[in-house]
Structure formats: structure tokens, C-alpha cells
N, C-alpha and C positions, 0 to 999 in steps of 0.2 A: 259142416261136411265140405263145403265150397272152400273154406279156407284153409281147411285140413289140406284138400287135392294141391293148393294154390302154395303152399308152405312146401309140402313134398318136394313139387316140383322143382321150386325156387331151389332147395339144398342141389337134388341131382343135376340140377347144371351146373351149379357153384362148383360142384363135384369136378363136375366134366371139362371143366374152365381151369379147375387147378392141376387136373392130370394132364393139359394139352401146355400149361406153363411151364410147371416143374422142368420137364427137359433141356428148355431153353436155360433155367435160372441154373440148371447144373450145370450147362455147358459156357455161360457166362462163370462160372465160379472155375472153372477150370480153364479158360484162357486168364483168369485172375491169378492163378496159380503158375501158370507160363512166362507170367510179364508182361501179356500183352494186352491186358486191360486193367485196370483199379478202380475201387468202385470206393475209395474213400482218399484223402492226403495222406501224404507221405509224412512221415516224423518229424520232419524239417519244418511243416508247415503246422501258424497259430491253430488252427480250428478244423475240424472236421465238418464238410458238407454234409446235410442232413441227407436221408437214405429214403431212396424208393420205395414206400409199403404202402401205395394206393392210397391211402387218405392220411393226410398232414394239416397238421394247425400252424400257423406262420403267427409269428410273434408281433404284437404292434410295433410301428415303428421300422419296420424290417420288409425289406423284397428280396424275392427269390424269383433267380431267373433261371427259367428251363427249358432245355432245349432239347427236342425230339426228333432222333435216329442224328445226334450231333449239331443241328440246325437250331437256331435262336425259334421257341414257340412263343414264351408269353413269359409275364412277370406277375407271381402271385400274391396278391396283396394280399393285407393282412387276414386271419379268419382259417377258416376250412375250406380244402383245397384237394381236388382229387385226381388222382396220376395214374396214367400207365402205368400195369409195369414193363420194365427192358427198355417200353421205346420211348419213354420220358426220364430227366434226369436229372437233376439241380445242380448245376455247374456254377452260380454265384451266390454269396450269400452278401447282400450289400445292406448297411445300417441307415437310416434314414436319419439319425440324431447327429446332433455337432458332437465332432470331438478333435479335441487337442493333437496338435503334430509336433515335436520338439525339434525347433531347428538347430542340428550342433553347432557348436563353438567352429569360428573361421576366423579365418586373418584378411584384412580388408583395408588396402590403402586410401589413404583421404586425398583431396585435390592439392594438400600442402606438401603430401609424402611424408604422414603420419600411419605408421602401419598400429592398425585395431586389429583387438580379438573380440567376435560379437558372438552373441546365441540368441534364441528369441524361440517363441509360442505360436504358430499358425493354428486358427481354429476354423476349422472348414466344415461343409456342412455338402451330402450326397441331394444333388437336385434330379438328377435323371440317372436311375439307376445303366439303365441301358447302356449310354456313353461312358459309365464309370466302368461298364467292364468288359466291352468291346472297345472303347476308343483309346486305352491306354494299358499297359501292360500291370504295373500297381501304381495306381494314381497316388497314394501317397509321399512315393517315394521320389514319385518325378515331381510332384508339387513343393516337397523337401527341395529337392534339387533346383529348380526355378526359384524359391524364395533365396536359396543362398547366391544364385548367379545374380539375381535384381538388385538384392542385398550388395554388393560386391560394388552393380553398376551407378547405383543410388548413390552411395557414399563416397566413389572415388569423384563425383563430381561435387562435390561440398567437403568445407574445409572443417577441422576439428571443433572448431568456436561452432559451427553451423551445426555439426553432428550434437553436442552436447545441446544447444539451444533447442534445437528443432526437431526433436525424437518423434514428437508427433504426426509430422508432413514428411518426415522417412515412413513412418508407418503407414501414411495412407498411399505414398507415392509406390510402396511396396506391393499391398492389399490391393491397388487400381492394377500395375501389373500383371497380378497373380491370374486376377480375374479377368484379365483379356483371354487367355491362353487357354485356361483352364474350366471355365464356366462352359463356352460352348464347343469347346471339342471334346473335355472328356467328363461332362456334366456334373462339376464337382464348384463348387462356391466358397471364397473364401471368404468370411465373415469378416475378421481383423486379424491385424499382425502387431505383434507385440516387441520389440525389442528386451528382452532382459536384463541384460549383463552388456555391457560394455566395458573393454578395461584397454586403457592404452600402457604403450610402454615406463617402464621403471622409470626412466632417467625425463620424458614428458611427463608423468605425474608429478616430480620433483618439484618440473621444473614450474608446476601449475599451484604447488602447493608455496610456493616460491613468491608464484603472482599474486595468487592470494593474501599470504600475509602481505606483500607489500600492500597493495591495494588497501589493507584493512589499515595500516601503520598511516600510510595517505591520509584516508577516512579522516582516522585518530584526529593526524598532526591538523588537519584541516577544521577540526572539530573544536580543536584547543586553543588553535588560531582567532578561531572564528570567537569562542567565549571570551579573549583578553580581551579582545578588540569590543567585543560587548562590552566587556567590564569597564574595559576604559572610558568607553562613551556614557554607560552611567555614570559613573565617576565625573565626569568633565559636567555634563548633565548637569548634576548635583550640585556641584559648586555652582555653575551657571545660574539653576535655582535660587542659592542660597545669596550669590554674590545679589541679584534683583531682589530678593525679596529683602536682603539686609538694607540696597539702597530706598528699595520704598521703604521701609519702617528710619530711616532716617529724615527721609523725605518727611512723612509722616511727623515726627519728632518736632525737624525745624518749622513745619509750618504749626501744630500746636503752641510749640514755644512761641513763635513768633504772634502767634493768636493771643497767646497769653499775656504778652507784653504789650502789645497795643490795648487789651481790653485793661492793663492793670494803667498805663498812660493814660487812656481815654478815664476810667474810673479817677484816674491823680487828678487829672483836668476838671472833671465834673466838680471835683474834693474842695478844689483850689479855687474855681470858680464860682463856687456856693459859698464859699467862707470866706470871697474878699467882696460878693457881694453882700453878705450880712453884715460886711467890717461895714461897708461905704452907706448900708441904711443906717448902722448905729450912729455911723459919724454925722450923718446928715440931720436923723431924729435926736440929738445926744447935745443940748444946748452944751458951748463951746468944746465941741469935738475935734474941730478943724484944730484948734491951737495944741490940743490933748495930742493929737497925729504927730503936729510939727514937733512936740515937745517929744516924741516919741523916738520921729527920725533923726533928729539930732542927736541922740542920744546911739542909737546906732551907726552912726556916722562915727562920733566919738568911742565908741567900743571897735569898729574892725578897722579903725586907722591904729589902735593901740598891736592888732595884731599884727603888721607889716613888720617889726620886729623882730616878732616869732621866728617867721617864715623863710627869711631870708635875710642874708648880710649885706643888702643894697638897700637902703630905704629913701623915699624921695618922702618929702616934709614941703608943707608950703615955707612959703618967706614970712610972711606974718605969722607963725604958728603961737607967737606970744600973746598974741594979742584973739585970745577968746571968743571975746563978740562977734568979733568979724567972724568968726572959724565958723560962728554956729549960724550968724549971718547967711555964709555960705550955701549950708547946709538946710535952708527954708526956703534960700534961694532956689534951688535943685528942687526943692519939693513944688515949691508952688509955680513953677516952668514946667513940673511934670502933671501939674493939675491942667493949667493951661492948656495944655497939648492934649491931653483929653475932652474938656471940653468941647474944642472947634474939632475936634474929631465927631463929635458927637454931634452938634449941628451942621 
């Protein structure tokens, strides 16, 4: 029964609340109709402000700022959110997410008086909605406009070599900029700045595409340069090698050879000296050996005086050569002065 009275009554004021509105929201619709009020955007503009009907849900991500009887009240975060009506109103609707700004294509001299055409991506991000829409009229478009004036002042103090190299410290030298001006006066944040597109003139690219091949033909020729000159030093190398390693294997060579001839000497010697000491024990142990010897040498005395002949058309002859005995005389003479001479050699 309590809640039945308690329900009734709640409708009949709801009642009484809407019948003391209505007047007002008709007499608001017809100064809407005069010009001299709008309660939404004009055709010209992206989006339509959301509308007064006393309880609204705000989208994550999203503030809405409202002002009452025209006056800045408050900024409704995200959720369920309840309004006047007439004397509350949603005058901004600001996005809390980053988004992309296209900076157009401009023309921008360098410190050389290279005229560039540039464009580029500003990605900014709403930090205080409040300053984004009391402190600046459309902050996007004045931060567009700052990015291409910094842009402008950036570039004409560095030369084209610097522009191309250093795109990256143009970019931050842009984005530090941005963020003086605009972070605390109209609470807008630039994240980064992007350069896109650069494009110099016709007859500069030419003359760059110009440098390049030489540079690369440079490269090349230095390249090629560099391999003869390698090649050559192997080459010289190699000989070098071949020339030492041919003179030690010669080296090599004469001293075996020469190893070989002393050892085959030294062996002749051994040869020589074993079989004229055999001769001299035969002769010794050999009853009448000694006269067998003389009888021997005389006889070869008598054979290579026959060959002087031969040899040559000079011959010297003794003066007795008639006379025999004596010749062979001679010739035991020789032998037994050659025994002599060994003996006291040997004592």
C-alpha cells in the first residue's frame, strides 16, 4: 500500500515537472526557428553534438564538456551521466585516442637553396580535454599549421645531403617543437612526426642520379683496380715461391750429388786400399813375390812406353832404348826407390 501511495506520487510530480518544462523547450524551439539559437551543427560541420535528454552514456575513451546557462560546468567522463535540461549543454565532444593529422605537401628551401616539396603524418594524442577546446580555436588545424611552419624553419637551416641523411632528427627536432607550443597551451600532445614523401627538383634528382652512377663506376673502377693489382702480387708471389723452392731443390740436388761422390770416392778408396793391402801380404807371404812384382812392373813400364805412339806425334825415347837390360834396369830401379821411400816412411 506504502509503495503503491509512493509510485503515485513519484508519476504526479514527474507530471508536474514536465508540464512546467514543456514551455520553456517550445519557446527554445522557436528562437531555433528565428536564428537565434541551434541546438545541433550546421551542415558544414563533421559531427553532430549529442543532445540534451537528461541522462546520456559517454563513450570510453571520449569527454564531453558542458557548459551551463553558456558557462564551462564540468567534463563528463566516460559512463552514465545526468543533465539538466535547457540549462545544461554539450558544447565539445573531444576524443581521447591518438590520431593521425595529414600534413600537406609544401615547398621548403634547404640552407643550399634547394627548393623541396615535403608531406608528412603528425600523430597526436588529446591530454587535457579542457585546453583542447578553450585554448585554441581547432587545434588541429593550428597544429597542421605549426608543423608545416617548423617544418619550413627546420629544413632551411640544413642542407640537402643533411635533409636526406637525417630524416630522423628533422623528425624529432619537428615533434620537440610541436610540443612546446602545443602541449601546454592548448593540451594537445604530439606523439611523432613522420616525414613521408620528399621529392626534390627534376633537374637535382638528375643531377643526383648522376652522382650516384659515378660514385658506383668509382666503386667499380677501384674495385678492379684493386683485383689486378692483387692478381699481380700473387702472381709475382708465386714465381717468388717457385723461383726458392726451385733453388733449394737444386741446392738440395748438388749437395746429394756431391754426398754421392764423396761417399762413392771414399767407398773407391776403401776398394783401393784393401786390395793393394792384400797385394802387399800376398807379396810378403808369396816366397819370391818381390821379383814376381818387379817382373810385373817392368813389364808395364814396357806396355805404356809402347803407347806414347798412340797418343801423340811427339815422342821422347831414351838414348839407350837399344839396349834392353838397362831399360828394364831402369824400371826396378823406379820400383825398388819407390819401396825405399815407403819403408823409412814407415819407421
Amino acid at each position: 500500500m506504502l509503495s503503491t501511495m509512493r509510485r503515485s506520487m513519484g508519476n504526479i510530480a514527474i507530471r508536474s515537472m514536465s508540464r512546467q518544462i514543456m514551455p520553456s523547450i517550445v519557446a527554445v524551439r522557436n528562437l531555433s526557428s528565428n536564428g537565434n539559437f541551434q541546438s545541433s551543427l550546421s551542415f558544414f560541420q563533421k559531427e553532430k553534438l549529442p543532445a540534451n535528454t537528461i541522462v546520456r552514456f559517454v563513450p570510453q575513451q571520449t569527454a564531453w564538456i558542458v557548459e551551463r546557462m553558456g558557462k564551462f560546468n564540468r567534463i563528463l567522463p566516460p559512463g552514465v551521466a545526468f543533465l539538466i535540461p535547457v540549462l545544461d549543454k554539450i558544447t565539445y565532444v573531444q576524443s581521447l585516442k591518438e590520431s593521425a593529422v595529414e600534413i600537406p605537401s609544401q615547398n621548403a628551401i634547404t640552407a643550399d637553396n634547394v627548393s623541396l616539396e615535403l608531406d608528412g603524418v603528425l600523430y597526436i594524442k588529446v591530454t587535457d580535454p579542457y585546453k583542447a577546446s578553450y585554448g585554441v580555436q581547432d587545434f588541429q588545424f593550428a597544429i597542421s599549421q605549426l608543423a608545416q611552419t617548423t617544418m619550413r624553419s627546420e629544413i632551411g637551416a640544413m642542407t640537402l645531403d643533411a635533409v636526406l641523411k637525417e630524416r630522423s632528427q628533422l623528425n624529432s627536432n619537428i615533434n620537440r617543437a610541436i610540443n612546446e607550443a602545443a602541449k601546454d597551451h592548448w593540451g594537445v600532445e604530439c606523439l611523432r612526426y613522420e616525414i613521408r614523401d620528399i621529392h626534390p627538383p627534376q633537374n637535382v634528382l638528375e643531377a643526383m642520379h648522376r652522382q650516384v652512377s659515378a660514385e658506383r663506376s668509382k666503386r667499380a673502377e677501384i674495385l678492379e683496380s684493386e683485383g689486378s693489382r692483387q692478381s699481380r702480387i700473387n702472381i709475382a708471389e708465386g714465381e717468388k715461391q717457385s723461383v726458392i723452392l726451385s733453388s733449394e731443390a737444386n741446392k738440395q740436388q748438388q749437395i746429394n750429388a756431391a754426398a754421392g761422390e764423396a761417399e762413392a770416392v771414399l767407398l773407391k778408396a776403401k776398394a783401393t786400399a784393401e786390395g793393394l793391402k792384400k797385394i802387399a801380404t800376398a807379396i810378403k807371404e808369396t816366397p819370391g813375390g818381390e821379383q814376381a812384382v818387379a817382373l810385373q812392373v817392368a813389364q808395364e813400364y814396357v806396355k805404356e812406353f809402347g803407347k806414347l805412339a798412340k797418343e801423340s806425334n811427339t815422342v821422347v825415347i831414351p838414348s839407350n832404348m837399344g839396349d834392353m837390360g838397362n831399360w828394364m834396369a831402369s824400371g826396378m830401379a823406379i820400383y825398388n826407390n819407390l819401396n825405399k821411400t815407403i819403408n823409412s816412411e814407415k819407421k
